[in-house]
C-alpha positions, 0 to 999 in steps of 0.5 A: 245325486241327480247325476252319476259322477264317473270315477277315474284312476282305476282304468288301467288298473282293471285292463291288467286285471283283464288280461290276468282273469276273465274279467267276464266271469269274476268282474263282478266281485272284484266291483263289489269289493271297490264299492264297499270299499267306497261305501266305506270311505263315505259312511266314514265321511259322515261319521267323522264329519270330515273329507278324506281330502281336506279334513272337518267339514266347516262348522255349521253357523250358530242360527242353524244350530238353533233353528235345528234344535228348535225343529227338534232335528239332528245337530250334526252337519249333514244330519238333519234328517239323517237321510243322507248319512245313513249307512242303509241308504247308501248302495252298491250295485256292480257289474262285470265293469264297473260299480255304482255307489249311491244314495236316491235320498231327495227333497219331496220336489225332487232334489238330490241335494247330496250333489250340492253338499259334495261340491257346495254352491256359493250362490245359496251359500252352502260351504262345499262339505265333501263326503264322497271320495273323489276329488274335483277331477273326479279321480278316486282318493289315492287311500282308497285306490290303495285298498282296492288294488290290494284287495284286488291283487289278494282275489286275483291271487286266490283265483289264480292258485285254484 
């Protein structure tokens, strides 16, 4: 992406996870798990060919279909290459307070053009072909903030009882 988007919906959620452990000491693992948990949500994005919010991704056109069989190219929507779909790409990287999830797949000009599938662009015509969890706000699915705080409250349980 050629900016980091910052998630919302989880804020007061890892206050309280503060109060309850030392976020310093096990801050890190609990982002770990939130990040797989949206790595997940993605690939599975790419899998299915669909947003979590708004189901299948729109159909590509009949000529782009051709041209891509044609080049010999994956035919799947957002599989041309299958840079940006593939699940290897795709990292998670957390600290103490926060997670990042990401994919540096570029254009040989530099150009992260997972951003302009995520939000498409009426001006080049790409239809809007969302993958990442997030809605327009840029808050985090409620599914996905449900697995989250599950498996979070489960880590604070056992950190708890020890």
């Amino acid at each position: 992406m050629s900016e980091y988007i910052e998630i919302k919906g989880l804020e007061n959620f890892f206050k309280a996870c503060d109060k309850l452990i030392d976020m310093d000491k096990h801050g890190q693992s609990i982002m770990a798990g939130a990040g797989e948990s949206i790595r997940n949500s993605i690939i599975d994005s790419f899998k299915n060919e669909r947003s979590i919010f708004n189901g299948k991704w729109q159909s590509l056109k009949p000529a782009t279909i051709k041209q891509k069989i044609k080049d010999g190219k994956n035919k799947g929507i957002l599989k041309r290459d299958g840079d940006l779909s593939n699940a290897l790409n795709w990292q998670s990287e957390p600290t103490k307070s926060g997670v990042e999830v990401f994919n540096n797949i570029q254009t040989k000009n530099g150009f992260k053009y997972g951003y302009v599938h995520q939000w498409g662009n009426r001006k080049r015509k790409i239809p809007q072909r969302a993958f990442l969890p997030i809605d327009n706000n840029k808050v985090l699915h409620p599914s996905i903030r449900s697995v989250i705080y599950k498996d979070t409250k489960d880590f604070i349980v056992k950190i708890v009882k020890k």
